[in-house]
C-alpha positions as CSV (number, residue, x, y, z in Angstrom):
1,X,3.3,126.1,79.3
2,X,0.6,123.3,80.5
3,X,-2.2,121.9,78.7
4,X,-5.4,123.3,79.6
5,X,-8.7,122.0,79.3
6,X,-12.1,123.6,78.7
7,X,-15.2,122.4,78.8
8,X,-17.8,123.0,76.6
9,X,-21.9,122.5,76.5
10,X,-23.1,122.0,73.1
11,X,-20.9,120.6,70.9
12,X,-22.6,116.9,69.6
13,X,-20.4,116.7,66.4
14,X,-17.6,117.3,63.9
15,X,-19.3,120.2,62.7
16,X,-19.2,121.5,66.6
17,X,-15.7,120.6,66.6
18,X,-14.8,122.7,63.6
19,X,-16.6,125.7,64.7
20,X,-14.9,125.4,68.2
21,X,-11.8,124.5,66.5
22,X,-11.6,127.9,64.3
23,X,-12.9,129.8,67.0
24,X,-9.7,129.5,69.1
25,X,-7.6,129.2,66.4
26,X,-8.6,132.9,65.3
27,X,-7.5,134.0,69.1
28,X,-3.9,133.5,67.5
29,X,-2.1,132.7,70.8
30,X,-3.0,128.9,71.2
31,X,-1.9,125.6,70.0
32,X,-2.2,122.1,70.2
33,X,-5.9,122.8,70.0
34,X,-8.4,119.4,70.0
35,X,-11.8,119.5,70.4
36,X,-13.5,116.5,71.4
37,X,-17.6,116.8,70.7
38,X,-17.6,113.2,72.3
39,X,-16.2,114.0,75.5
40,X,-17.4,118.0,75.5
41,X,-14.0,119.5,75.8
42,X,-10.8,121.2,74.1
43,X,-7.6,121.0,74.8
44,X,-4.8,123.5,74.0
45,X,-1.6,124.9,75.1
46,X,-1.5,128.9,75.5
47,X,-2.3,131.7,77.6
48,X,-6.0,132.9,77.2
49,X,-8.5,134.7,79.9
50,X,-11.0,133.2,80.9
51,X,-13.3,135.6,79.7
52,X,-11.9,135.7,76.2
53,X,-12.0,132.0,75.9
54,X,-15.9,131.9,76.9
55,X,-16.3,134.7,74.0
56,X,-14.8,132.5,71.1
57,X,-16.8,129.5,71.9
58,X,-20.0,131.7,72.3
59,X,-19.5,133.0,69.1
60,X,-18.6,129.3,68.0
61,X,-22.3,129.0,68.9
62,X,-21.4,127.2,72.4
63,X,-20.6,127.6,76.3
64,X,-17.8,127.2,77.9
65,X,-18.6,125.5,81.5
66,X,-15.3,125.2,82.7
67,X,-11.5,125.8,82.5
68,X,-8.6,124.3,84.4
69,X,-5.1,123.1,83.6
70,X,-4.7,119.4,82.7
């Protein structure tokens, strides 16, 4: 499986990057995960939609701008 990156609006601290961080870690499937509140993104390895991604961060109290593979 690749690395995937998302980025995310919001996120301006550690605080940020443990919210974010819990959030995808309670979707179960992905690992690897860092969150960067410097450079706005997280990085993982796993299988996730799209759509489900941009619902943990939301509820994380952030957006998700983008997804791709690294």
């Amino acid at each position: 499986m690749s690395k995937k990156v998302a980025i995310i609006e919001g996120m301006t601290c550690g605080h940020c990057e443990g919210a974010v961080t819990k959030s995808l870690t309670e979707l179960g499937n992905l690992t690897d995960i860092q969150v960067s509140s410097d450079a706005g993104t997280a990085q993982f390895i796993g299988e996730v939609t799209e759509q489900d991604l941009a619902a943990a961060i939301d509820d994380a109290g952030y957006r998700l701008v983008s997804l791709s593979n690294e």
